[in-house]
C-alpha positions as CSV (number, residue, x, y, z in Angstrom):
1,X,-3.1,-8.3,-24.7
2,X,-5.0,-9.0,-21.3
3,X,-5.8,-6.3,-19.4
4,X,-5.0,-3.8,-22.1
5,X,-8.2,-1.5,-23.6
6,X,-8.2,2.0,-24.9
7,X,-7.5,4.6,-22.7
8,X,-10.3,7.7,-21.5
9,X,-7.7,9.8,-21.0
10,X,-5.5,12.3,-23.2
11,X,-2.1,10.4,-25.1
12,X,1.1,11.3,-24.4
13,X,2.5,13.5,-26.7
14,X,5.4,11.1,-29.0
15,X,8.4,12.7,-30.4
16,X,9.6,11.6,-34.1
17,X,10.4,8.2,-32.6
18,X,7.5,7.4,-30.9
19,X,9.0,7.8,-27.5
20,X,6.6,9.3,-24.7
21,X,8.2,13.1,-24.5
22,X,9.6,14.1,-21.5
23,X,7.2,12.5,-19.0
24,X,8.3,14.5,-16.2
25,X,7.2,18.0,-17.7
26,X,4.0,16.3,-18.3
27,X,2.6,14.8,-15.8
28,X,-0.8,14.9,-14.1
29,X,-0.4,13.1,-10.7
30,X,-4.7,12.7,-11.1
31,X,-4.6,11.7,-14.6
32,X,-1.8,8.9,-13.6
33,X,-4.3,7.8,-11.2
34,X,-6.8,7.4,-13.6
35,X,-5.0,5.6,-15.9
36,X,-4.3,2.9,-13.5
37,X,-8.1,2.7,-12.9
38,X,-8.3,2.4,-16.2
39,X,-6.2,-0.6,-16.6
40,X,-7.4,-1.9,-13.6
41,X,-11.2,-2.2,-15.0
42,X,-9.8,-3.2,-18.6
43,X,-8.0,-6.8,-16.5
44,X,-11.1,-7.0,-14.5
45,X,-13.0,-7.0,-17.6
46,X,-10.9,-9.7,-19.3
47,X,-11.6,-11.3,-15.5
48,X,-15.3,-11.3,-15.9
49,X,-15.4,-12.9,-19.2
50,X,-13.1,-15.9,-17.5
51,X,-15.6,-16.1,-14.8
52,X,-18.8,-15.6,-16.3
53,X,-19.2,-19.2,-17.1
54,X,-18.9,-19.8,-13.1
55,X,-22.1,-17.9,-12.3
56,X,-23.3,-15.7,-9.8
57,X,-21.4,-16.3,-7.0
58,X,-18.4,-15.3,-9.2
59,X,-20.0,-12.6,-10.5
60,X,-20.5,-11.0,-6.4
61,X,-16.8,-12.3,-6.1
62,X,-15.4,-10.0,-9.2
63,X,-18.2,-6.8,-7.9
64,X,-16.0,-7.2,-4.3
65,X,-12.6,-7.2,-6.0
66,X,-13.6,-3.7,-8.3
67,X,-14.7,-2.2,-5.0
68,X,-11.4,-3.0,-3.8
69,X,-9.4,-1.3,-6.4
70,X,-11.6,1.4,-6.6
71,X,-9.9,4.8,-5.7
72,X,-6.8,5.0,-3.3
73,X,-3.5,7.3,-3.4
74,X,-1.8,4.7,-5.9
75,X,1.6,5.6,-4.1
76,X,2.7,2.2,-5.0
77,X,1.5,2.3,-8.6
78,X,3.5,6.1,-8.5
79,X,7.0,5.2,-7.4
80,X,7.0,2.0,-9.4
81,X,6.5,4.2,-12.6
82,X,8.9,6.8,-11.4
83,X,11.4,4.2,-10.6
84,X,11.5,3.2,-14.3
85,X,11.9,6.3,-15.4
86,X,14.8,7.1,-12.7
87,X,16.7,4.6,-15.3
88,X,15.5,4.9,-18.7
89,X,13.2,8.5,-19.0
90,X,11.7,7.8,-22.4
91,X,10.1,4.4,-23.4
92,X,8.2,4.2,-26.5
93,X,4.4,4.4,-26.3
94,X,4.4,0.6,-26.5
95,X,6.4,0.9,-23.7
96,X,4.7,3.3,-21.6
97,X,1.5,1.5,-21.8
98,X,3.2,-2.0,-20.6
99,X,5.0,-0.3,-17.7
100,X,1.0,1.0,-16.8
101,X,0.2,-2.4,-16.2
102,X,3.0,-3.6,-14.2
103,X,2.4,-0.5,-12.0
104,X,-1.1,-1.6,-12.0
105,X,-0.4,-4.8,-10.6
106,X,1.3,-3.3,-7.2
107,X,-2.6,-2.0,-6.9
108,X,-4.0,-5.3,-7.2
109,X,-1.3,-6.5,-4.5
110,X,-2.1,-4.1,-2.4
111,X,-5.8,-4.3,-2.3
112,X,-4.9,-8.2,-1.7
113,X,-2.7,-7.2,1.7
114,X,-5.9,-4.9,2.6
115,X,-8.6,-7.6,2.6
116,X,-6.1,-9.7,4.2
117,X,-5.4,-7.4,7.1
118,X,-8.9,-5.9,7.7
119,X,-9.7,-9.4,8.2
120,X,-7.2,-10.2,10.4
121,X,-7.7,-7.1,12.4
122,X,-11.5,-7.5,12.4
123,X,-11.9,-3.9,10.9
124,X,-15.3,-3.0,10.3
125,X,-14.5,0.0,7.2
126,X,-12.4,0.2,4.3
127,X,-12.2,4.2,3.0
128,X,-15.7,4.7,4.2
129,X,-17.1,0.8,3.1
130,X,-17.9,-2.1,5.1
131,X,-14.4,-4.5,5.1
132,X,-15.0,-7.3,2.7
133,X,-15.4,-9.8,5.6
134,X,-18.0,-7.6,6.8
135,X,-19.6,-7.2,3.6
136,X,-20.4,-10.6,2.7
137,X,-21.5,-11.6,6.1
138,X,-23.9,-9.3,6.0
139,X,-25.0,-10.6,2.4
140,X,-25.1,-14.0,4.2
141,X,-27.6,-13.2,6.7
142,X,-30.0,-10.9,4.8
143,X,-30.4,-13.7,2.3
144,X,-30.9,-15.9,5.3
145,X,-28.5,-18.6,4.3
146,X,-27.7,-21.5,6.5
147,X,-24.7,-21.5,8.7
148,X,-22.4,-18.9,10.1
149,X,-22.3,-15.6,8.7
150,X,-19.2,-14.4,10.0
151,X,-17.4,-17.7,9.3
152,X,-18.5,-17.1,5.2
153,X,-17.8,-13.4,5.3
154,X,-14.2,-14.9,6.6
155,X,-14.1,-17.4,3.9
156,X,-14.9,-15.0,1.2
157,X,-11.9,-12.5,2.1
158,X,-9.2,-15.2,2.5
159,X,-10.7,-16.5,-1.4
160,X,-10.7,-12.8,-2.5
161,X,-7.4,-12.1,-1.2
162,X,-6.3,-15.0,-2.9
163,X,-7.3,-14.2,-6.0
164,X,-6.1,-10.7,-6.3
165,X,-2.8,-11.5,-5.1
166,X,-2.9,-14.2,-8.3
167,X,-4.3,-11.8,-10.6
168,X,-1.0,-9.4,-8.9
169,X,1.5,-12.0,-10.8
170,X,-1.0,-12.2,-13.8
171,X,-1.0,-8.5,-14.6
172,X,2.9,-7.9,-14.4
173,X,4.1,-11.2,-15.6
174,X,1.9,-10.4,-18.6
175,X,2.3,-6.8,-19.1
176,X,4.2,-6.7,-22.1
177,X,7.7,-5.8,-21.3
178,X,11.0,-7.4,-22.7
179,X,10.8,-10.9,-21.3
180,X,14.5,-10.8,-19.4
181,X,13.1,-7.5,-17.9
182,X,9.7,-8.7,-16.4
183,X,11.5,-11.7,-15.1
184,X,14.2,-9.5,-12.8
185,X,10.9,-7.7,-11.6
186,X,9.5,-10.6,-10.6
187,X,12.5,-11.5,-8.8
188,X,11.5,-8.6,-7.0
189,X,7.9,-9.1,-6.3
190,X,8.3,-12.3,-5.5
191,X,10.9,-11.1,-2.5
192,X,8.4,-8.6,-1.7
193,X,5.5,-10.8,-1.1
194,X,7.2,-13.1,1.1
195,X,8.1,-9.9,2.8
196,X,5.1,-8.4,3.2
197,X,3.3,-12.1,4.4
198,X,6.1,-13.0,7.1
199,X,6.1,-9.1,8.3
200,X,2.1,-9.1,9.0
201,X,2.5,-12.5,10.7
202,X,5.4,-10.9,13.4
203,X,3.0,-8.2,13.4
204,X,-0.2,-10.7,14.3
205,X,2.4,-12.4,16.6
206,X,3.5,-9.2,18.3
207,X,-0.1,-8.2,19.1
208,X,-1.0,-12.1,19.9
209,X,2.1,-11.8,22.9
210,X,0.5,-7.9,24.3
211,X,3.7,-6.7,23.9
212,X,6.6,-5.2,21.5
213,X,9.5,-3.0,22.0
214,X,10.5,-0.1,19.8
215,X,13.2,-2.9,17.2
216,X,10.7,-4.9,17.0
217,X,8.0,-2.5,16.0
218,X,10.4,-1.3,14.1
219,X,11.1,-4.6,12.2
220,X,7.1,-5.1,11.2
221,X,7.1,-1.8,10.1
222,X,9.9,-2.5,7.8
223,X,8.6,-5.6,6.1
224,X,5.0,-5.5,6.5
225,X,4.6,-1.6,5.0
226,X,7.9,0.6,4.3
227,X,9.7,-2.0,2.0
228,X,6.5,-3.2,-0.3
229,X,5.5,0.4,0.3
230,X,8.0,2.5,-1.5
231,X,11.8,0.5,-2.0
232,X,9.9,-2.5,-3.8
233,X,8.0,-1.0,-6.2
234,X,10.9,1.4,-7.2
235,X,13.1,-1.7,-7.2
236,X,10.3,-3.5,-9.4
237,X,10.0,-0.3,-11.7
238,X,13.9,0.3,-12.1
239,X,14.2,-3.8,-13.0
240,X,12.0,-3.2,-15.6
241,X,13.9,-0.7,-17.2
242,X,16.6,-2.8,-16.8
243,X,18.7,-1.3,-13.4
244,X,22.1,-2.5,-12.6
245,X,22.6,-3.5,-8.9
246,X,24.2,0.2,-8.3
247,X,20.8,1.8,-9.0
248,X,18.5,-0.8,-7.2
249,X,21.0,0.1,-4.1
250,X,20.9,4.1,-5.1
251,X,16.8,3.8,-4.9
252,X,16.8,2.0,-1.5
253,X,18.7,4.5,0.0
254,X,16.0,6.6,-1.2
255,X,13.1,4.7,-1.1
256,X,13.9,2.2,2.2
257,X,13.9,5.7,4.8
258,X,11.1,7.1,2.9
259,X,9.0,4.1,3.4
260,X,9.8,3.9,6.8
261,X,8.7,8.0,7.3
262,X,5.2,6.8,5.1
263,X,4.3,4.0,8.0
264,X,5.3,6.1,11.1
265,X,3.2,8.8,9.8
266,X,0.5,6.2,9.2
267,X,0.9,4.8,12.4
268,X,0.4,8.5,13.7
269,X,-3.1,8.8,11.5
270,X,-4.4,5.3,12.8
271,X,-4.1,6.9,16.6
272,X,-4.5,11.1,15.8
273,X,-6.3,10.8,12.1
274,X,-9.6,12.5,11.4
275,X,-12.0,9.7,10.8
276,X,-13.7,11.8,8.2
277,X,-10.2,11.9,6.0
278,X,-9.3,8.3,6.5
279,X,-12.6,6.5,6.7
280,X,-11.3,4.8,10.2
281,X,-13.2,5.5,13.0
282,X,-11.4,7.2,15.5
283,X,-8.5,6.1,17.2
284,X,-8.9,3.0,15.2
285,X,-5.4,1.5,15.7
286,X,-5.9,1.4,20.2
287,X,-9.1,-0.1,19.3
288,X,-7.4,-2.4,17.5
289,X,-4.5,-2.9,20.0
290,X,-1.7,-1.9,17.1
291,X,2.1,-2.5,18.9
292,X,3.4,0.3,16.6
293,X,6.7,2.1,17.3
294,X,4.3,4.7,18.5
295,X,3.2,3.4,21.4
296,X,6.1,1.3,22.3
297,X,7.4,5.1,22.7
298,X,4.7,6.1,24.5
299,X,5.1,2.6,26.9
300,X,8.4,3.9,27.0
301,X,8.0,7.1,28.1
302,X,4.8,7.6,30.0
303,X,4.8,7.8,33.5
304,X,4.0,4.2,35.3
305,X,0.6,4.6,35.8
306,X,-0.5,6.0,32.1
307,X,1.6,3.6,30.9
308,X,-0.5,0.8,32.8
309,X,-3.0,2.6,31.7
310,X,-2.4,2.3,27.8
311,X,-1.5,-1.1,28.0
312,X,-4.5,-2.2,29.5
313,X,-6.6,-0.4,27.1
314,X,-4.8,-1.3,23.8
315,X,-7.1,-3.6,21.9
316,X,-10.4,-3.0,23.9
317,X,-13.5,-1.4,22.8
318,X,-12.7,2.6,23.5
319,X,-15.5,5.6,23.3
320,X,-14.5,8.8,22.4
321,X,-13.5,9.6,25.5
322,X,-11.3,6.7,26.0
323,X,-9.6,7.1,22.4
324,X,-9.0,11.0,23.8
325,X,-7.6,10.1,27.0
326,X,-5.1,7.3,25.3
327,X,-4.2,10.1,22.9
328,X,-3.6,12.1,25.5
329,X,-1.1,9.7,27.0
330,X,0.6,9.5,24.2
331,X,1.0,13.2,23.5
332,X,1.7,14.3,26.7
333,X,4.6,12.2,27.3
334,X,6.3,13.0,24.0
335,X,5.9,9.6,21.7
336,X,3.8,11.8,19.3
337,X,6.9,14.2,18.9
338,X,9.9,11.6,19.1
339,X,7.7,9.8,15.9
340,X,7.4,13.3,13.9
341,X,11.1,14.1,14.7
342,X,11.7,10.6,13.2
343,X,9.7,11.4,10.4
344,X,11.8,14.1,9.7
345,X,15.0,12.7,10.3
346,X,14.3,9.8,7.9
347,X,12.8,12.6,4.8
348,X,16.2,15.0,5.3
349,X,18.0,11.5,4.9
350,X,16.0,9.9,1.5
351,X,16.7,12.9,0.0
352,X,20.0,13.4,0.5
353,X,20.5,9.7,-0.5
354,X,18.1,11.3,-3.8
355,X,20.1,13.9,-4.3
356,X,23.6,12.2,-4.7
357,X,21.6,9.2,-7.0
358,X,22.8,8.8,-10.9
359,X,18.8,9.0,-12.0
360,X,17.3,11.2,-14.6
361,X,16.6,14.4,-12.9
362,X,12.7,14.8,-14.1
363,X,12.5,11.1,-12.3
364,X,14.6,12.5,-9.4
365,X,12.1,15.7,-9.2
366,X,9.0,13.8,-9.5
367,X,10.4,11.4,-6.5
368,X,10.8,14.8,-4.4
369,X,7.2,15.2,-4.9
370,X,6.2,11.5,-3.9
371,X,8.1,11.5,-1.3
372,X,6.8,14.9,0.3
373,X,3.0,13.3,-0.6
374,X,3.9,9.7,1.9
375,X,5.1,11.5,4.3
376,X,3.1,14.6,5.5
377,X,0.0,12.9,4.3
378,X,-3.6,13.4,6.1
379,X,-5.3,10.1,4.8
């Protein structure tokens, strides 16, 4: 089966049937990570003998996209296997090792939206590498190439993009689940990428206008991040396993807050982060000029004069200094608490909703743990 290769890691230990033993005793949240590398290589593999007849070019194409689904928290990959296994707790082996790949596919969508939105946000770094756009450019010009550098390094993250955001449909359409089953989670991706595309363009257009009020931040954070963050992929995970509609809607009360808590504590790191843990530099999202429900608290709240002052700074180039004194702002007139307090709020509420959910309660127990890991992260 595409994608599929043997696996470095230990197998899961089978009871008589050959169903996966009580995968909530037994997991390894670092082995689970490597597994998904592992599948992600093996369908980059199959990739590269696809390609190979294209040449060069495709090979420096398929080096970019393993860079880009090298390493990462695989959050996404996480609560789409745990939201399987909120509904049915022990698939075969057979099983187990499909519902890998359709976790793994989440990865591939995500590392799509990243090369997308460094792009778009004309971020130099990606966990401690140069952004894809910034990569190729930079190919372009020490090869001395004719034309403009910046316009291919462009051209090659839109194609990129592209192709992993195919290779996203590939992977789970083909992962080896029931049929009826992969279909319903398709359903669900397919709402989730049109999602995930319409919230980044409110959140290009809200940026584009220089202005956003705390709704409206909080409707791009909802569909650009918290819903393909966390709800989706339990949605995706829980179709797989065949969910009724009264368990998709017991997840989103879990996962919908949670994902909300996981992008306002992002939104936090992009402004407060340490560059060495999140491979930003500093202050990144001012820099960028980011209308997140942070700051339209802190536009909010600050006094007249900071406030002028942080609007007119968002989006401009900032030292050190200026990324301090913007944090400052920000601090001082109480945006950075009202967003933890949030945090909070939404976490005691998730888990409540996770508490009173009809899930397996190893699932239900390893969703505590996820959920604790998106939202008092420090990368």
């Amino acid at each position: 089966m595409l994608g599929e290769r043997p696996q470095r890691d230990r197998p899961r230990p089978l009871d008589r049937l050959g169903r996966v033993t009580d995968p909530a005793s037994t997991w390894d949240a670092a082995d689970f990570r490597a597994r998904v590398q592992d599948t992600l290589d093996g369908f980059l593999d199959e990739q590269a003998l696809r390609l190979a007849p294209l040449g060069d070019d495709a090979a420096r194409l398929l080096a970019e996209a393993r860079l880009s689904v090298a390493g990462g928290k695989r959050l996404r990959a996480a609560f789409c296997y745990w939201g399987f296994h909120a509904v049915d707790p022990q698939p075969d082996a057979a099983g187990e090792r499909a519902l890998l790949r359709a976790c793994a596919s989440l990865e591939l969508l995500h590392a799509s939206a990243l090369v997308h939105d460094d792009y778009m946000d004309a971020s130099d770094t990606r966990r401690g590498r140069p952004a894809t756009h910034r990569a190729f450019a930079r190919e372009h010009v020490a090869d001395g190439w004719a034309g403009n550098s910046e316009q291919y390094g462009a051209a090659a993250a839109i194609l990129l993009g592209d192709l992993l955001l195919s290779w996203a449909d590939e992977l789970l359409r083909r992962c080896g689940l029931p049929l009826e089953r992969v279909m319903a989670a398709l359903d669900v991706f397919d709402l989730t990428r049109s999602e995930v595309i319409a919230g980044q363009f409110l959140d290009v257009s809200a940026q584009a206008r220089g202005a956003a009020d705390v709704d409206a931040a909080m409707t791009v954070l909802r569909y650009k991040s918290a819903k393909y963050s966390i709800e989706r992929p339990l949605h995706v995970g829980a179709a797989l396993a065949g969910a009724s509609e009264t368990a998709l809607g017991e997840l989103t009360s879990f996962g919908l807050p949670i994902g909300e808590a996981f992008q306002l504590r992002d939104d936090l790191l992009g402004v407060f982060g340490d560059p060495v843990a999140t491979g930003k530099p500093a202050g990144d999202d001012l820099v960028e000029g980011k209308r997140t429900v942070l700051v339209a608290l802190a536009l909010d709240a600050a006094p007249a004069e900071e406030a002028q002052t942080l609007q007119a700074s968002l989006g401009t180039a900032l030292d050190g200094e200026g990324v301090a004194r913007l944090r400052r702002i920000i601090d001082s007139c109480g945006a950075h608490a009202q967003v933890e307090d949030a945090i909070t709020e939404l976490s005691t509420l998730a888990l409540a909703a996770l508490d009173r959910a009809a899930i397996d309660d190893g699932a239900r127990g390893q969703l505590r743990t996820l959920a604790a890991a998106a939202t008092h992260r420090t990368l």
